[in-house]
Structures are given as structure tokens and as C-alpha cells.
N, C-alpha and C positions, 0 to 999 in steps of 0.2 A: 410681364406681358409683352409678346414680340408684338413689334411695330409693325404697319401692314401699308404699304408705300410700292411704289412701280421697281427701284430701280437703288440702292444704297451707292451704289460706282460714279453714281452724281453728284455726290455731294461738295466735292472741290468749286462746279459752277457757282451750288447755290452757296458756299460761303464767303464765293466773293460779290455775290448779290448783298446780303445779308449786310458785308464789311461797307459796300459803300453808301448804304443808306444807314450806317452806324454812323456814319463819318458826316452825315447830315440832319441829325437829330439830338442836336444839343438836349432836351429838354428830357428823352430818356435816358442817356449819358450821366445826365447829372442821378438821375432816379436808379440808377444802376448803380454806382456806387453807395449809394443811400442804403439800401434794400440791402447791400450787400454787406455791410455793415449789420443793417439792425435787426434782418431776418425775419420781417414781420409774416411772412407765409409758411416758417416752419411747420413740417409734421403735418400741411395740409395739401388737397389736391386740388387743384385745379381743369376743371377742361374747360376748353377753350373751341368755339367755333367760329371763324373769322375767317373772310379771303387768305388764303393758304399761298402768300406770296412775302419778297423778305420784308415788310416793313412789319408784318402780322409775328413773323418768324423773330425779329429782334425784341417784340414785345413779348414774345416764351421767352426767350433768354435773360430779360431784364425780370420777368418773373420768377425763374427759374433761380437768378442771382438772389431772390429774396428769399429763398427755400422752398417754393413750391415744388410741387410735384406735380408735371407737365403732361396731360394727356391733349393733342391736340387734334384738330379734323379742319374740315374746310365748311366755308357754309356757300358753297356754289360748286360744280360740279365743275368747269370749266376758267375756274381762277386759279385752280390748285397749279404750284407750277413743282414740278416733279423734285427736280435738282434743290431746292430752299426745302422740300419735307424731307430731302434724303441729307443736305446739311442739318436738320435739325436731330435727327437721328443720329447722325455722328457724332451730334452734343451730348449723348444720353437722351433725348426725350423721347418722349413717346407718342408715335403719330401715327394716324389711319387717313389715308387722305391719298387718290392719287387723280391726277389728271383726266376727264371725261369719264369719270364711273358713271355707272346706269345710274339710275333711281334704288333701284334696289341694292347695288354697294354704299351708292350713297348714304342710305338712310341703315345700313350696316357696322360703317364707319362711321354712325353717329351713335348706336348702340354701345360702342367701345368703350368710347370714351365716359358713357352713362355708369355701364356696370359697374365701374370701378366705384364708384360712390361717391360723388365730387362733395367736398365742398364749401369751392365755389365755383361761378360759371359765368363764361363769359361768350356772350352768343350775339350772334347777326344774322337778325334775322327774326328772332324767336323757336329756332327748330328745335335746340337742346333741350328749353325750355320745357316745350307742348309735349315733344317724348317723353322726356322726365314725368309729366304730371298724368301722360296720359298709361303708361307702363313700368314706370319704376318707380311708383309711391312708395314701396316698402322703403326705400332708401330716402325720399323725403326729408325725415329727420338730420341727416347729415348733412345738409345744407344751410348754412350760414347765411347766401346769399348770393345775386350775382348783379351782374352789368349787362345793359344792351345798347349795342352800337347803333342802330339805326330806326327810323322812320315807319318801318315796315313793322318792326318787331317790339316796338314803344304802342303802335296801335293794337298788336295780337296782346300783348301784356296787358294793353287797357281792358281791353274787351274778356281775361280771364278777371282779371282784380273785381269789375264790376260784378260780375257774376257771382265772387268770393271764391272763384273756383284756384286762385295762384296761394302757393301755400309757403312761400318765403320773399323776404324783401328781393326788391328788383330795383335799382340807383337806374336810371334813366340817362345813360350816358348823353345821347344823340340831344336832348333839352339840354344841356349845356352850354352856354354862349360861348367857351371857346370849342365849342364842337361843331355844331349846324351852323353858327357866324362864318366859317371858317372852311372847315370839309365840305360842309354840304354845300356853300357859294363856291369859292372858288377853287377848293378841291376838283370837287365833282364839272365845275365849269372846265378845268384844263383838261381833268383825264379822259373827259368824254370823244373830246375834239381830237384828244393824242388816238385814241381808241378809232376812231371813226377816218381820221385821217391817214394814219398809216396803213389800215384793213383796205381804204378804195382805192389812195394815190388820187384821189378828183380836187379841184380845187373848190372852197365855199363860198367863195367869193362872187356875187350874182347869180348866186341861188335862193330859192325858198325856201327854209327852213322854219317847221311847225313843230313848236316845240307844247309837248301834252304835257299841262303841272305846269303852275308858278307857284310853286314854293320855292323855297330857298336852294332847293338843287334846280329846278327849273327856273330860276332869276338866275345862277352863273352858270348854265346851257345856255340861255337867251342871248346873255350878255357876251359871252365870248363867242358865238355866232357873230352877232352883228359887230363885235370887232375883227370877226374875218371876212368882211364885208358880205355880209347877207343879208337879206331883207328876211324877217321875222315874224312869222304866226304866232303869236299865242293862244291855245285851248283851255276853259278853266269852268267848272264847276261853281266855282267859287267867287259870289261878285267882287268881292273887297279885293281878294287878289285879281283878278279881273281886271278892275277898276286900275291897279296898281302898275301892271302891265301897261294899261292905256298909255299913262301919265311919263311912264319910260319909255316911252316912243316905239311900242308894238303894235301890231295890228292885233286885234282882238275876236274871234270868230266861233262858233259852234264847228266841229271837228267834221261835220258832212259835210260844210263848206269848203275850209281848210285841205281837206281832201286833194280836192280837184285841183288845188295850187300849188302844194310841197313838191320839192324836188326831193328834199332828205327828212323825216320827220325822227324827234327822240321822243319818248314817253320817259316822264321822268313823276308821276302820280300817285304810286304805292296802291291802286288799285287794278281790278281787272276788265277786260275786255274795253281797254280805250281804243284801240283800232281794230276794225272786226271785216263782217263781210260786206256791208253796205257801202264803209269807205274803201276797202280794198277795190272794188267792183268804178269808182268814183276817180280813182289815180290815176297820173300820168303812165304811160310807158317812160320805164327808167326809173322810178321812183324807190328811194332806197330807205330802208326800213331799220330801226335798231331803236334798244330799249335799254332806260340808265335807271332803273325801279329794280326793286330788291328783287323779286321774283318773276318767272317769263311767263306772266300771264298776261301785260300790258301789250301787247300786238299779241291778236290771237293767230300764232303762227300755225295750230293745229285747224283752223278755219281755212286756212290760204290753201294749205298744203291739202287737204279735201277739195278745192276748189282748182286748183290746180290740176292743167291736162299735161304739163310737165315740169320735171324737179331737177334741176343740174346745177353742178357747181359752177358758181361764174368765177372767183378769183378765191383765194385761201381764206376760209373763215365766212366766206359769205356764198350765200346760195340764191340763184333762179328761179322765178314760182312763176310761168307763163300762164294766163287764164283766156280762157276761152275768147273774147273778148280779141286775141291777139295781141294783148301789153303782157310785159313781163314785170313784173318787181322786185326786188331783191330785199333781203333779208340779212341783217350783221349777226356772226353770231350766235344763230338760232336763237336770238331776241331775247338773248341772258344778257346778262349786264355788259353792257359795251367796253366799260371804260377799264371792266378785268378780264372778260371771258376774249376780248380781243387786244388788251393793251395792260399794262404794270398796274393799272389802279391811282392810287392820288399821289401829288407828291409826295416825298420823304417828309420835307417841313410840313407840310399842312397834318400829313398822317403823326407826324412827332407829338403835336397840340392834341389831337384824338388820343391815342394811344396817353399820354403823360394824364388826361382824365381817368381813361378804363385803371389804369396801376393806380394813381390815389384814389380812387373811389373802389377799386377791390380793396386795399390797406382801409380805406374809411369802414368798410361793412365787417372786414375782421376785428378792427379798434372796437366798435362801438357793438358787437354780434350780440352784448349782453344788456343795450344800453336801450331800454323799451321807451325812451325820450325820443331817439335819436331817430330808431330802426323800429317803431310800433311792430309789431306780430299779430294783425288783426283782420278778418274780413273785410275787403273792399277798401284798403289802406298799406295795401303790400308795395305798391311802386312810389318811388323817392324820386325827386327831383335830386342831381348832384348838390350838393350843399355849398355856397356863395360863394366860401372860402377855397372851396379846391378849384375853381375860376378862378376866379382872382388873382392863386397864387401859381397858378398855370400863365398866366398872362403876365404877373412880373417876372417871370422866368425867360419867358419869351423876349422881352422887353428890355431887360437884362442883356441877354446874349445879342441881340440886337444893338446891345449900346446906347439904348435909350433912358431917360430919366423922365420922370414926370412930378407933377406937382401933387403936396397933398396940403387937404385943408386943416385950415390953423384952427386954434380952441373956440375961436371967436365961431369960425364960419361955421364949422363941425355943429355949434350951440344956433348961428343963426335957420339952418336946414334942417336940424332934426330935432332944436329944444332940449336939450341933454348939456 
């Protein structure tokens, strides 16, 4: 199957991409020699939909080491970075994926990688997923199982399992504590800020920023704002996080409030329509706009841009929406994910710890594919929590190369905490 990419004459960029977050990720390094050793993915295939940038791309290759067979795509239309899918190509792999495709390539180049008959699957998002089940049942059967990276795509998975409608195990990458602990605080805290900082050149410092979502990617949004000296909104659905906010020294407000104060707001909630027409209509002139949430539904951009008596680019990556009204607002991005559709995505370390779960928890669903203990096969019991042990041993790996030691308890205490 030919590979369907912008551009193969790239590939020299993207494999020095590739080389220098290899050179920053102890933890697949080590998993790369492992794999390649003991081949736990021969003779099976793999697709993979993931930001289509190099840390995504050393994790084909560390897969690729264990014998898969690599079909790969992107799960964002605007993370794909051309040169790292035309190095992966040059490895042998096989990739559909290019830089700003429509909807309709997009979801083309998700096809691709379906036909072939995965199986396994590793998705963000849940798009490979809901295709799969919703046009390629006949292939169902060949599915062993898969992984999913994030928040967005742990809620679309809930909401098929409940139904009964998901018809093979699904490991819950993103519930992982060294995954959401870790990517989703301060991963998603730096890249958002790298993202948002380099697309304006503004400084954040005594500014408003209203950040929509405290969870865990919205606490290190929050948090690394207000260590760029900024005063801090937060919007929350949710009392306890709400609440939580408070107590970290946030101001705490309904978003028609919030509004009228932000100077830069991020949506970072996995739901839709958190900033619409009522608070667009409510903003400052100047008020600049961008979303760190899996999918661009979170500022309803197609609202503005209706609302809008004009549209022009104001600086690379970000656009002008004057309203009637005579304020203008701007927009990162076309209100895709900031922290990839405008900037690298998370660090190499933090992405190392995500990635070193997705590889032992795909080797976990191949070990165990026959082990109805392990991996139930049942209505409304298809999605897994990653299992303790591959935390754990994710975290002394880290901790390890780190140079750290820590204490374990002795027979005594082990018997005084658990009775054993």
C-alpha cells in the first residue's frame, strides 16, 4: 500500500526531529531495545492515530522495533508536520497524513489505515475507534484491542461501552497516573504557553487570562499563567473542581462574566460550545482567543465567523473577527489545539512517560488477548483501566534515569497496611 503524505524530499528535516527527541526519552529507548529483542508485535498490524509530530513518530519506530506493522495518520488536521511523516516513510512505514487536509482527506486518511484490518489501535481522540465500529465491522473480528490517549476519547469510549455498542477491549491510556499526573498538568501547562507565546510575541504578564476546564490540563494552563505573572479566571461546571480552583488562589466565575475581563482566554474542557455568541458579543477589543480541548468545538469559531462583518489575517496562525459592535478578536489557530496546531505539542520527557504506557499497554493487550481475567470480552466491560503494574514500572524507570532511589516497605509494615 503506497503511502499518501505531501512531500517524501522532507524527510532529512523530519529525521532530525525525530533524532533529537530520541536523544530525550530515556524511557522509550530502553523499550526499544526490549521490543526489539523479544518481538512481541510480530506478524500483527498496527494503526496508529496520534499528533503526526516526531515524538508520535519515535513511538511508530519503537513499535515498529517490536515487529509491527505500521499504518500511521494523524488525529488533528493541523498537528501533522509534513517532514516527520515523510521521515517516517523513509523508515518503511506507512503513512496517510498531511499538513491542513480538509475534513474530507482527513477522514480519508483515516480510512487507510482501517482497511487494512488493524489489529491493534491506538487512537486520540476516539476517531479510529467510532469509524471502525461504525463502517468496518466486517473486520471487527481482527481486533485484539487498543489504547486511547486522551480525555476526549476515554469519554466517546465510555459512552459506546455503556451502550454495549464497543466490541473489543479498549486500556485507557490517559486514566493512567503517570499519564494525566504528568501530560496532562504540566505537559499540557508548558506547550500551551510555548504555543500561544510564540503565534502572538505579547507578553502575559498583567494580563487576564480565563482559563475554561479545571481539570488536570486546565490546573497546569492555570498554573503556568499565573507563573507568567497573570491574574487568573477560572470557569467550571463542576463544584469540587470549582471549589479547588478557589483554594489555589483563582478567581472563580460563570464564563458571561469572565467574558468582559479576559484579555487571552484557553478552553481546555473536552466539551462544546464553552465560548459562543453571547460572550463573544461581551469581550474586550483585543481579546485573543484559542483552545487546548481535543476537538474545535470549544470556542464556537463557526459562530464568530457568521457574526463577523470582517475576517483577515492579523499575524501567522491567527486571524481577525471584527464585529459589528467595532471590537475585533482574534482567534489562535482556527481554535484547533493550540499547543500542536500552533506549536511541537508537549515536551519529549513528559511525552516519553505517555508514550512508554501506550507501548506497554499495547504488549499488555497482545500478552493477555486470550486471558478473559485479564481482558473480559463482554457488553458494557470493554474499557480497562491500564493495570498498576505498568505505572508503577513506568515510574521506576523514570526515577531510575533520573538517579533517584526510594524506599520500600519492610515485611513488617507491608503486614502493618495491608494484613498480609
Amino acid at each position: 500500500m503506497a503511502s499518501e503524505i505531501r512531500n517524501l524530499e522532507l524527510w532529512p528535516d523530519g529525521a532530525l526531529k525525530i533524532e533529537w527527541v530520541r536523544h530525550h526519552m530515556p524511557l522509550l529507548n530502553g523499550l526499544e531495545a526490549e521490543f526489539r529483542a523479544e518481538r512481541p508485535f510480530a506478524g500483527l498490524r498496527v494503526a496508529l492515530s496520534v499528533h503526526l509530530e516526531a515524538k508520535t513518530a519515535y513511538l511508530c519506530q519503537v513499535l515498529a522495533a517490536g515487529g509491527a506493522e505500521m499504518y500511521v495518520t494523524g488525529s488533528n488536521p493541523l498537528s501533522t508536520q509534513d517532514d516527520v511523516a515523510a521521515a517516517l516513510v523513509h523508515d518503511g512505514l506507512n503513512v496517510f497524513a498531511w499538513h491542513g487536509a480538509t475534513p474530507t482527506e482527513y477522514e480519508a486518511h483515516i480510512r487507510r489505515v482501517l482497511e487494512i484490518g488493524p489489529n491493534v489501535i491506538i487512537d486520540d481522540g476516539g476517531d479510529l475507534v467510532a469509524l471502525m465500529h461504525a463502517e468496518y465491522r466486517s473486520l471487527l473480528p481482527n481486533v485484539i484491542g487498543g489504547c486511547e490517549e486522551t480525555t476526549t476519547g476515554i469519554l466517546r469510549l465510555q459512552t459506546m461501552d455503556r451502550a454495549g455498542k464497543l466490541e473489543f477491549p479498549m486500556m485507557l491510556v490517559n486514566n493512567a497516573d503517570c499519564k494525566h499526573l504528568f501530560d496532562n498538568r504540566y505537559g499540557t501547562g508548558q506547550s500551551v504557553w510555548d504555543g500561544i507565546n510564540r503565534t502572538t510575541n505579547l507578553i502575559v504578564a498583567g494580563k487576564t487570562v480565563v482559563v475554561a476546564g479545571y481539570g488536570w490540563c486546565g490546573k497546569g494552563v492555570a498554573m503556568r499563567a499565573k507563573g507568567l505573572g497573570a491574574r487568573v479566571v477560572v470557569t467550571e461546571v463542576d463544584p469540587v473542581k470549582a471549589m479547588e480552583a478557589v483554594m489555589d488562589g483563582f478567581a472563580v466565575m460563570p464564563m458571561a462574566a469572565a467574558a468582559a475581563e479576559g484579555d487571552l482566554f484557553v478552553t481546555v474542557t473536552g466539551c462544546a460550545g464553552v465560548i459562543t455568541r453571547e460572550h463573544f458579543l461581551a469581550m474586550k477589543d483585543g481579546a485573543i482567543l484559542c483552545n487546548a480541548g481535543h476537538f474545535d468545538v470549544e470556542v464556537d469559531v463557526a459562530r464568530l465567523r457568521d457574526m463577523a462583518i470582517e475576517v483577515s489575517p492579523a499575524r501567522h496562525n491567527i486571524l481577525g473577527y471584527r464585529l459589528e459592535n467595532g471590537r475585533k478578536l482574534y482567534v489562535i489557530a482556527e481554535g484547533r489545539l493550540v499547543n500542536l496546531a500552533a506549536g511541537d505539542g508537549h515536551p519529549a520527557e513528559i511525552m516519553d512517560m505517555s508514550f512508554a504506557i501506550q507501548a506497554l499497554s499495547a504488549r499488555y493487550l497482545v500478552e493477555h488477548k486470550d486471558d478473559s481475567a485479564a481482558l473480559p470480552r463482554k457488553p458494557h466491560a470493554m474499557t480497562h483501566d491500564v493495570p498498576r503494574a505498568i505505572d508503577e514500572e513506568v515510574a521506576r524507570r523514570k526515577l531510575a534515569y533520573w538517579g533517584c532511589a526510594i524506599d520500600t516497605l519492610t515485611p513488617a509494615q507491608h503486614k502493618y497496611l495491608y494484613g498480609e
